[in-house]
N, C-alpha and C positions, 0 to 999 in steps of 0.2 A: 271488243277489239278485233278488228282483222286481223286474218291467219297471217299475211302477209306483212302485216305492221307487229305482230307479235313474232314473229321469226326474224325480221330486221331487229325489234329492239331485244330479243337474247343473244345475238349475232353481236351486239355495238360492244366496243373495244376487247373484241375476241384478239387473243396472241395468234399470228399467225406462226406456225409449224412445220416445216418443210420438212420430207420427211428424211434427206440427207442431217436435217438438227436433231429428228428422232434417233435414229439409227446413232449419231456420233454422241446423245448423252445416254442410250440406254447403253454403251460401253463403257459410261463413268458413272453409273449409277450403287445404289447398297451394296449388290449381290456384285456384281464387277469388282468395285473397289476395296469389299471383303478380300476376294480370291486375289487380287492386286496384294496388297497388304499381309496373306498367309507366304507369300511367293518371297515377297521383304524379307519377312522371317526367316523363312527358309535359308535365303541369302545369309544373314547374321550365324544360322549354324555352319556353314560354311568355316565361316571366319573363326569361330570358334574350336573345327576340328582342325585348321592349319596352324592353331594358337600352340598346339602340343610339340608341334618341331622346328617352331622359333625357341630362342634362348630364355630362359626363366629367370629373371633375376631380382632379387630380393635383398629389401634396406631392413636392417634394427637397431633400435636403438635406444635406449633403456641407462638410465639412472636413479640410484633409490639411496637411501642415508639406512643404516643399523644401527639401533640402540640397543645395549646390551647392560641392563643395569648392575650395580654390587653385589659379586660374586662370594662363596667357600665354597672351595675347594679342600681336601685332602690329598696330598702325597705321602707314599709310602716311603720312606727312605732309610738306610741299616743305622742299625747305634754300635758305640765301643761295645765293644765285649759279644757282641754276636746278636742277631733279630731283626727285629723292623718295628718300627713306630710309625702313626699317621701324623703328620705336619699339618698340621690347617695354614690356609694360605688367603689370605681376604683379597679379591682384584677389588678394583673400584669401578665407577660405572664409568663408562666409554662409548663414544658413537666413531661411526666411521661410513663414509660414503662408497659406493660402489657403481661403476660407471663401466658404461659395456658397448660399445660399436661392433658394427659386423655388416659383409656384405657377402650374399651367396651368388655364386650363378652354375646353372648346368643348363645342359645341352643334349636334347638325346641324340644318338648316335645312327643308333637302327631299331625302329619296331614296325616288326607288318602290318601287326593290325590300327595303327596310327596312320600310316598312309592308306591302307584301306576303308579306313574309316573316311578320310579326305574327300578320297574319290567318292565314295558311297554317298557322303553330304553334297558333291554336284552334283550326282544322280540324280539326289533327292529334288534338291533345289530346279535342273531343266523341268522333272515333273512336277513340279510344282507350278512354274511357270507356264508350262504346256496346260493345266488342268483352271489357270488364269483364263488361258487365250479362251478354251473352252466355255469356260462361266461366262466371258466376255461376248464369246459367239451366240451361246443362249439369252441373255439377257436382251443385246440386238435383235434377234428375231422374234422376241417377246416383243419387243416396242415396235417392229415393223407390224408385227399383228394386232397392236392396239391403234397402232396410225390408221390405218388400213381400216379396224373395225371404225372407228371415227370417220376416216372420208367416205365411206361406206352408206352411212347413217344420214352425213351432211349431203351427199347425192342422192339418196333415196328419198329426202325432204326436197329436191328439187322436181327430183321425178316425181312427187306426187304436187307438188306446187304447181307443175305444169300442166299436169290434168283437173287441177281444182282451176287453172284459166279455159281451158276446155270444155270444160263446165259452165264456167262461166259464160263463155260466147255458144253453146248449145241454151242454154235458157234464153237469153239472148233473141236466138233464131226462134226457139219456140214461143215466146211472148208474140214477137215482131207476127208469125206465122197465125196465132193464133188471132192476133189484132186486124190481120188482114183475113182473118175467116176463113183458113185455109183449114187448122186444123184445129182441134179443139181440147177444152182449158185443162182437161188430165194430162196431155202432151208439157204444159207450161209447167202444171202444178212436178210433174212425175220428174221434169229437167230441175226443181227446185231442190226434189227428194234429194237428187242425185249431188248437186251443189254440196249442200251440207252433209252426207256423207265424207265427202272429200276434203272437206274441211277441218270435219272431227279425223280422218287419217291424217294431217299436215301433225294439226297440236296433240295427238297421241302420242308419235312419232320426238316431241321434243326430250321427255323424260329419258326415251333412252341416248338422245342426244346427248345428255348433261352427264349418264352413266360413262360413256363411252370418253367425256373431257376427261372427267375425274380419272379413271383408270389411266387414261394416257399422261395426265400431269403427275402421277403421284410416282408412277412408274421412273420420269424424266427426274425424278427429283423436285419437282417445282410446287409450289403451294396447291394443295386440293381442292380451293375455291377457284383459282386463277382459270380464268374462261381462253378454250385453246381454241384454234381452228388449226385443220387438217389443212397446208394447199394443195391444192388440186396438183396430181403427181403427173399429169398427162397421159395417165394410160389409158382412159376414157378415149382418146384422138390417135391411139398408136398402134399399129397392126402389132400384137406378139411375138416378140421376135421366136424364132424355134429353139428348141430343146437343145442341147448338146448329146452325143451318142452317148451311150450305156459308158461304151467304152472309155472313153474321155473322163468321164465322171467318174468310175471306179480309178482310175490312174491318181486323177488329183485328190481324192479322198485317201489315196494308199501313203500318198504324200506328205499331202497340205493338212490331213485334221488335226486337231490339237490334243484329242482326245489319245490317239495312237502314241504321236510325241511322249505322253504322258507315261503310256503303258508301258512304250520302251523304256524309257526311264527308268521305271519301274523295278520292270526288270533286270535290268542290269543295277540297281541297287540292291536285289535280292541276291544276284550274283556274286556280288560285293561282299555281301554279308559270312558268305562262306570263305572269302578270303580274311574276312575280321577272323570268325572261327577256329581256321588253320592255321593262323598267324600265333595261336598257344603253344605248338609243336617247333616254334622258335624261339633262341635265345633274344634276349633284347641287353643292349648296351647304351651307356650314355657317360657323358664326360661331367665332372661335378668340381668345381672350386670354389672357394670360399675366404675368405677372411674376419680374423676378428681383433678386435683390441680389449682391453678391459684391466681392471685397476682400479685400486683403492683411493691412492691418492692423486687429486686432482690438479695439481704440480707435476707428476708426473705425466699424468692423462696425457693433460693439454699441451705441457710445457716440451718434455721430449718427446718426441716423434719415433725416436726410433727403437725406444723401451716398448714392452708391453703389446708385441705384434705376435698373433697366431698366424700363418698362410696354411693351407692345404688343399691336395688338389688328388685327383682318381680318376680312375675309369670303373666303371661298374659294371657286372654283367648279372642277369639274372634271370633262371628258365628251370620253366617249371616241367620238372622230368617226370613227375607222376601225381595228377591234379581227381583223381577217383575216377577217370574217365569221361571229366565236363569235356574237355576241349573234343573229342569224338563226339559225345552228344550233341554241343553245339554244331558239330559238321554236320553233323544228319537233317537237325533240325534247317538249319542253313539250304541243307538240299531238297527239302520238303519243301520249303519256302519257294526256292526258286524254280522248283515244277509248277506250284499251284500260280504264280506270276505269269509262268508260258502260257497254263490252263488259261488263264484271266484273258490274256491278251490275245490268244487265238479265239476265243471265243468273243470277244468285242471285235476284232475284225472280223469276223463271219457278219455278228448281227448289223457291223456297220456298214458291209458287202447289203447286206436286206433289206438295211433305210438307205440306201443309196439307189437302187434299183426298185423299190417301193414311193421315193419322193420323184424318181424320175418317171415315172410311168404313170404317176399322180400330175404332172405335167403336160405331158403330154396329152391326156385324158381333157383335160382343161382348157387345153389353147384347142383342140376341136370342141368341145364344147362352145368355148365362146365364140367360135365363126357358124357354127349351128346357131347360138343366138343372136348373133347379128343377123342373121338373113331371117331370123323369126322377126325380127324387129321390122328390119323392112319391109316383111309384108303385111303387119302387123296396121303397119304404117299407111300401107296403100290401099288396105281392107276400111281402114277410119275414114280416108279420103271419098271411097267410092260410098261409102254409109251417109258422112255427111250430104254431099250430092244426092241423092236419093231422096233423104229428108228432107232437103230443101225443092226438090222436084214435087213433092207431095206424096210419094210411093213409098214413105217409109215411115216407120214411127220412133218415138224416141228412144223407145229400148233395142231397136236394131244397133243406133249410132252409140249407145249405152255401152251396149256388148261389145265394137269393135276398139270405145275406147278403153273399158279396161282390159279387153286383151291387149291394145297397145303399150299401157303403163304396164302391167306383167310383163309384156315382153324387154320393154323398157329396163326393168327391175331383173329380169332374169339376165341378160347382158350387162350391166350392171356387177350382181351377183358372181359371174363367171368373168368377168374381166378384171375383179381389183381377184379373185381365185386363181387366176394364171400367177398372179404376181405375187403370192401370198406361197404358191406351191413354186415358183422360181427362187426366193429366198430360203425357202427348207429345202430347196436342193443344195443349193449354197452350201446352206448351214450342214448339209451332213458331207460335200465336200471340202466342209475348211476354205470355202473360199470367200466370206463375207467379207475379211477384211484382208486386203493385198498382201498378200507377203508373209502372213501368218507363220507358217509351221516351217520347221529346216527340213 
């Protein structure tokens, strides 16, 4: 089969993939919609530590029948003349029904460490949500780097496609050359060599093709057979646009990362915690009423209403004046916690000061790189031009035109190379300023 009918038919009903649809499902994909779904949670504890200072109120309700079967007893009772004698007394057997309603409610009043606990659960829950956005920013630039490596692989099969036409039309010229006796039949046979070299690189080249689908469709969520193509993103056709300053960069990273969001968070739930602690060293109050009914007979139960009523109602306080010295312990511990949270979080902003100034300098590094390999390219370009020429003048032979055309395809492949590398080192700048997705962080 030819290479070129062999590349059409692995190419036929390829999904196309933009990489704006890479980028927006590698944000709903496993690992996203995990960190999605811990962040829910999250939220539910929320709800749960504000459940303590809403009203509690509680139904019962209970009816049961007593069977109590043929009783003796003995009583003691005096006789004439002085003493006591025992009476035997026979009851009979007896059932009787007992019937019980009741409804409580309380209300707490004041405890600190319930509202602190409150706050402490939206602490939790913003870092939770922050440490989302994050997962969400890493998974994105996961799949920009597998788009990437995929259009990468599908343009390096052009690039060497186009030199396997090159080839083409050099045997070609050395056939024609050799027919006309110009030059002779090593020239023809050596452009033959050259042909199928190039050909075995096109179908080499497919296996990692199909590596580079798979990773990028499994990542998307989408079936692992399912045949994707990369489209062309235009940045082959686009001068790079420049870097943004150091400065700029460390500002919206100070901002916008998610990961920071997170930290602070954090932190001030560690904070938190020491107000849970100290919160032992206060009384706590709450307000408690209740009602009950209850009764034997069920005439009464039901029938009067206003037989057979308990109400009761209080205030309660209650505080623990000497607990062995947890509630100090738990301060201390509280305060250890929230040093080693500051520790955590000044140290993640340093190293994220380090990948911020490390992804930018990797940028920039890149975009002159890739204008160094564009001008390799064109001259790369005008060196094959002037080889061909020469060959066809009869002043050269086929490994001169050999030599300029795989430095052409190298240079080709190395601009290539450094061109979808700008855009790969523009996205992890992104990604460690929190600015992948608009609007990200508060």
């Amino acid at each position: 089969m030819n290479v070129l009918m062999l590349t059409v038919a692995l190419a036929t009903h390829a999904t196309p993939i933009r990489l704006e649809d890479a980028r927006a499902r590698s944000r709903e994909n496993v690992q996203a919609l995990t960190a999605v779904l811990e962040a829910s949670s999250a939220e539910q504890d929320v709800r749960v530590a504000r459940s303590s200072l809403l009203p509690q109120i509680r139904f019962s309700g209970s009816g049961n029948l007593t069977y109590i079967g043929p009783q003796r007893s003995y009583n003691i009772v005096p006789v004439e003349g002085g003493g006591f004698q025992q009476l035997a007394v026979d009851t009979p057997e007896v059932a009787f029904p007992n019937l019980s309603l009741g409804v409580s409610i309380s209300q707490l009043l004041y405890d600190r460490a319930v509202w602190a606990r409150l706050e402490q659960s939206g602490a939790q829950l913003e870092a939770q949500r922050g440490e989302a956005l994050e997962q969400q920013d890493t998974s994105e630039l996961e799949g920009i780097n597998r788009f990437y490596a995929l259009f990468r692989t599908q343009a390096t099969i052009q690039v060497l496609e186009a030199n396997v036409r090159r080839s083409e039309q050099q045997l070609d010229r050395a056939r024609a050359l050799f027919q006309a006796g110009r030059v002779g039949k090593a020239e023809e046979l050596s452009a033959q060599v050259n042909l199928g070299n190039d050909r075995i690189a096109v179908v080499s080249r497919q296996s990692q093709l199909a590596t580079d689908q798979a990773r990028l469709t499994t990542w998307l969520a989408m079936p692992g057979a399912e045949v994707v193509e990369a489209v062309d993103p235009g940045v082959l056709t686009q001068t790079p646009a420049p870097a943004p300053t150091l400065e700029q960069a460390l500002k919206e990273a100070r901002t916008r990362r998610p990961l920071l969001v997170a930290l602070r968070q954090r932190l001030r739930a560690a904070e938190l915690q020491r107000s849970i602690a100290t919160a032992g060293y206060l009384p706590r109050f709450s307000l408690d009423a209740a009602y009950q009914r209850q009764g034997q007979d069920p005439e009464i139960f039901f029938g009067q209403p206003s037989r057979q009523n308990v109400v009761r109602g209080g205030v309660s306080i209650s505080w623990d004046v000497f607990n062995g010295f947890t509630t100090q312990a738990q301060t201390r511990r509280a305060e250890y916690q929230t040093r080693a949270a500051e520790l955590n979080m000044q140290q993640s902003e340093r190293e994220m000061e380090g990948t911020v100034r490390q992804s930018h300098v990797a940028l920039e590094a890149q975009i002159v790189s890739a204008e160094l390999a564009e001008a390799n390219r064109k001259a790369a370009a005008d060196a094959l031009v002037l080889a061909e020429e020469r060959f066809n003048a009869g002043v050269s032979s086929t490994l001169e035109v050999r030599d300029a055309q795989l430095k052409l395809t190298q240079a080709e492949l190395t601009l290539l190379e450094n061109r979808i590398n700008v855009e790969i080192a523009r996205f992890t700048l992104m990604r460690a300023m929190g600015t992948l997705a608009p609007g990200e962080a508060k």
